[in-house]
Structure formats: C-alpha cells, structure tokens
VOGUDREN-612408 format. One line per 8 residues: number of its first residue (from 1); their letters; for each residue x, y, z of N, C-alpha, C, O, CB. Coordinates in pm, whole numbers, plus 50000, padded with zeros to 5 digits. Glycine has a CB too. Layout:
# residues N
NUM	A	X Y Z X Y Z X Y Z X Y Z X Y Z | ... .
***
This chain:
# residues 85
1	XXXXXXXX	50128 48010 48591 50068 48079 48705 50140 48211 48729 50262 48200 48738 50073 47991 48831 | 50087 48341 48742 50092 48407 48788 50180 48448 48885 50200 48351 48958 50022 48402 48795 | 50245 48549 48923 50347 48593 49066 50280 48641 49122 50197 48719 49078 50466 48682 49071 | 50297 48605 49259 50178 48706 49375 50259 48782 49410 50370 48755 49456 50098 48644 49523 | 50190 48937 49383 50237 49067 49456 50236 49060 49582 50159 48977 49630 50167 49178 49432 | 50313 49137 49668 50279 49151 49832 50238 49301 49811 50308 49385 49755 50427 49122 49961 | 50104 49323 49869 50123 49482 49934 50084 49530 50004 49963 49540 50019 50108 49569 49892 | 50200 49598 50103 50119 49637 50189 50078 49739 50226 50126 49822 50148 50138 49607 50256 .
9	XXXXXXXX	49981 49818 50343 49927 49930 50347 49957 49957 50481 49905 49887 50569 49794 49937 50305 | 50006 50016 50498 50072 50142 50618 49985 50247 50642 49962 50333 50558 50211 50227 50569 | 49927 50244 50775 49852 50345 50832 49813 50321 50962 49867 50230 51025 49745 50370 50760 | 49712 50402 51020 49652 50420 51161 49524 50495 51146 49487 50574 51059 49751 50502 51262 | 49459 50444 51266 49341 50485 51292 49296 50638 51302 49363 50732 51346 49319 50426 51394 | 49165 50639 51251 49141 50801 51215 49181 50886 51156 49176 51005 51187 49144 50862 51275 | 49255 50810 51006 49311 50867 50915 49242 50920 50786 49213 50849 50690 49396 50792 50893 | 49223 51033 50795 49134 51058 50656 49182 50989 50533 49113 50910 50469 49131 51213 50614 .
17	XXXXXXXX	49350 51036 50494 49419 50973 50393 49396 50863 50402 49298 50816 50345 49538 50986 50384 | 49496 50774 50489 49450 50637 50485 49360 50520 50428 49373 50415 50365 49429 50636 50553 | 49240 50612 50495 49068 50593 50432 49094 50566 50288 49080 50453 50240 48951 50751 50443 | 49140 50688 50206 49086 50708 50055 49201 50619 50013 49192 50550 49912 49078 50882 49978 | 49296 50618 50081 49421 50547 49987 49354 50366 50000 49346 50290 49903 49632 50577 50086 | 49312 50332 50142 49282 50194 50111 49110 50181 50062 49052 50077 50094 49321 50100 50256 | 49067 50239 50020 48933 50247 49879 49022 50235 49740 48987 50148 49660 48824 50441 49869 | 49115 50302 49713 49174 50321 49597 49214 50217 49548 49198 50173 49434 49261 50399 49599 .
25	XXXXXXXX	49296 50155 49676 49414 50029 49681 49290 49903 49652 49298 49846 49544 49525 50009 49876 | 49202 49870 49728 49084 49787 49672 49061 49795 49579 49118 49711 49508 48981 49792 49706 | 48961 49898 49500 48968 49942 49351 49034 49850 49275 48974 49772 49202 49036 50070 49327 | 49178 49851 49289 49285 49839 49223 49339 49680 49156 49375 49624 49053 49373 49899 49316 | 49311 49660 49315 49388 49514 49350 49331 49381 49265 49395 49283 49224 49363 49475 49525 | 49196 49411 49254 49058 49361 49190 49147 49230 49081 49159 49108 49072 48949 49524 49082 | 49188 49348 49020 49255 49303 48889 49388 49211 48893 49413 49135 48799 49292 49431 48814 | 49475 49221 49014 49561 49155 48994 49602 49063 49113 49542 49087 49217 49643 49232 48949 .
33	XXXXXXXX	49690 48966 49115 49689 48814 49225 49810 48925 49373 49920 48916 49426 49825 48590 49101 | 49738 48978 49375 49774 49058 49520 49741 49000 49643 49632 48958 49681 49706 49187 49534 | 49851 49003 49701 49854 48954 49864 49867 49029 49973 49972 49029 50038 49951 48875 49892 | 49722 49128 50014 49691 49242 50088 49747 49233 50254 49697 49146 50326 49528 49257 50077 | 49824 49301 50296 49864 49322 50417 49821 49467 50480 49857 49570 50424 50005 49302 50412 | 49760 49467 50574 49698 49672 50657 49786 49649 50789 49774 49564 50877 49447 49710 50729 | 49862 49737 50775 49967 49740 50925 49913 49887 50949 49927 49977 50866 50183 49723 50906 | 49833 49908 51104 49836 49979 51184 49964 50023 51218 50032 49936 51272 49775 49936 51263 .
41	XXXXXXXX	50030 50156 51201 50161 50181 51267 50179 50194 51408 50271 50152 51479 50210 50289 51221 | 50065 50266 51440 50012 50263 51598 50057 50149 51690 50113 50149 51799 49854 50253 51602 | 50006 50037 51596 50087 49887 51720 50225 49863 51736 50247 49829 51852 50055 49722 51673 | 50309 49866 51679 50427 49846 51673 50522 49979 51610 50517 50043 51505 50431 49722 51601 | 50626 49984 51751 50731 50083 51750 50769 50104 51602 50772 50211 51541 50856 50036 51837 | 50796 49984 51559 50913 50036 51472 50870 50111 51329 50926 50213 51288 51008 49904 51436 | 50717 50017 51234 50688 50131 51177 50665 50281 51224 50679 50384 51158 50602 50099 51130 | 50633 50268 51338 50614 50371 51353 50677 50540 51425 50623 50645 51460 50541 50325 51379 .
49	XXXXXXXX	50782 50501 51420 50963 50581 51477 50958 50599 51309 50978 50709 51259 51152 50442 51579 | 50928 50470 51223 51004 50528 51093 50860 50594 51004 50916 50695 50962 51106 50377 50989 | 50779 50600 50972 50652 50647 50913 50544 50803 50981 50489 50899 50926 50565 50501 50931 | 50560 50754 51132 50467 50865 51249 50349 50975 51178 50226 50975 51182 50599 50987 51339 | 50433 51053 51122 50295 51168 50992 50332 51089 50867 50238 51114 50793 50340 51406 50946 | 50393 51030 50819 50378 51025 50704 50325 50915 50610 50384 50859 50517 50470 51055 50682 | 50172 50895 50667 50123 50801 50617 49999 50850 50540 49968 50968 50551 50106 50707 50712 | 49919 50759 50455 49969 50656 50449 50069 50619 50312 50084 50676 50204 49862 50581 50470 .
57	XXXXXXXX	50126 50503 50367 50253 50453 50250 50198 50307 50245 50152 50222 50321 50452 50462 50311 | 50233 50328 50092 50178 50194 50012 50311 50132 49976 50410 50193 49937 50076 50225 49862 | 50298 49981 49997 50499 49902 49959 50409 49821 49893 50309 49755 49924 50650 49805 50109 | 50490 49851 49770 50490 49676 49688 50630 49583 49706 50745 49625 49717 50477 49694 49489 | 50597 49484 49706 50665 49385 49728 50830 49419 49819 50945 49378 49803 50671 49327 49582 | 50768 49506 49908 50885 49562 50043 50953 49729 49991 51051 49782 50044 51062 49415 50055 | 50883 49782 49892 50946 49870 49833 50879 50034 49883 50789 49964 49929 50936 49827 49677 | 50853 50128 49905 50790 50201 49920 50747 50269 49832 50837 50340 49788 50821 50242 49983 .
65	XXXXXXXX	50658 50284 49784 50619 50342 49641 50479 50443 49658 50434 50481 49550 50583 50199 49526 | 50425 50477 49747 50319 50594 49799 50340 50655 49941 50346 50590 50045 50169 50533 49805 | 50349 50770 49930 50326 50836 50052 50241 50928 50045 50241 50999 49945 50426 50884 50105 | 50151 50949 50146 50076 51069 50184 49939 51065 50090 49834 51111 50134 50172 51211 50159 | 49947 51007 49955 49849 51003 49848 49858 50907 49759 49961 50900 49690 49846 51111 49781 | 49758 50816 49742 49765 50724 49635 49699 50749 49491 49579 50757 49468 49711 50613 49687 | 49804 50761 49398 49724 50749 49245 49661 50627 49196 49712 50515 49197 49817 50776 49132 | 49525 50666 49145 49510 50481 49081 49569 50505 48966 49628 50397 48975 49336 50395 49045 .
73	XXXXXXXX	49611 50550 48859 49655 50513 48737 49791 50477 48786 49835 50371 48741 49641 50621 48622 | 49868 50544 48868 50024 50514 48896 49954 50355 48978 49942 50253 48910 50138 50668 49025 | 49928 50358 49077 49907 50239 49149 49911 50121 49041 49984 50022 49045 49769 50247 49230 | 49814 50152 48942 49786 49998 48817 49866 49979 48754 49864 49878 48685 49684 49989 48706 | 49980 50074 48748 50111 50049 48676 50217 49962 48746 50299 49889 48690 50176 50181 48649 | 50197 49985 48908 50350 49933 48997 50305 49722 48991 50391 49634 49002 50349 50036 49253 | 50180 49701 48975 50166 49579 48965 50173 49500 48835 50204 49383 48815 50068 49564 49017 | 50139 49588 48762 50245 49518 48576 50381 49543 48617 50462 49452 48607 50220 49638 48378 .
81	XXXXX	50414 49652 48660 50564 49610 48619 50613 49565 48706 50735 49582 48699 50653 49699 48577 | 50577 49499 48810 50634 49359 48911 50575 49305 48846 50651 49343 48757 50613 49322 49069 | 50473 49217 48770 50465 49115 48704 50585 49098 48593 50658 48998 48592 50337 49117 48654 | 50603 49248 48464 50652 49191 48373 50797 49151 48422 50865 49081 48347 50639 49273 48258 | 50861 49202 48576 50971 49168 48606 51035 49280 48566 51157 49290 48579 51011 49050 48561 .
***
C-alpha cells in the first residue's frame, strides 16, 4: 500500500491566486493517494501573522513548497519524491 501524502492549501477568500493554484492542485492530486486539507488563513491568527500576502502556499507533508504560484510539472514531482522517500 501506498503512503498518503498530506497537503495542504493555504489561502483566503477572494483570492485570484488561490483560485488557480487550487484548480492546479486538483488537476494534480488525481493521480496520487493525497490527503487534501484548504485552510482559510482568514480564520485563525496564527496562519495568518505568519502567511497575510503571501498566499497562496502549498505544504506537502508540513513542508512549504509553493508560494504565490503553483507549477503543475514542479507540483507532480513533490509527490514522487515523498513517495520514493
């Protein structure tokens, strides 16, 4: 069996970016045993003291690995290589 990715998506409402990054991140996920989390920063202080403009940010498995813009070819890469370990 498979390792389930965690990832999550960091953003707020009325975000143009946001928008395209979580279309992309769908796209993406399709393919692999991903365990989708969307945190509004808006609700809670603390992402959001630490993130405020600079979203959205994509974490795999607690890591930060997108800001401001998501690539899909980079994106389809960060979930092989948490699989191959």
């Amino acid at each position: 069996m498979r390792e389930t990715i965690s990832l999550e998506n960091l953003n707020k409402k009325d975000c143009f970016l946001c928008n395209i990054a979580k279309e992309v991140v769908l796209k993406v996920i399709q393919n692999f045993p991903v365990r989708l989390q969307t945190t509004d920063i808006e609700s809670d202080p603390q992402p959001f003291e630490k993130y405020k403009e600079k979203i959205p940010v994509i974490r795999i498995n607690g890591k930060d690995c997108f800001k401001f813009k998501v690539h899909k070819v980079t994106l389809k890469k960060k979930p092989e290589q948490a699989l191959a370990g």
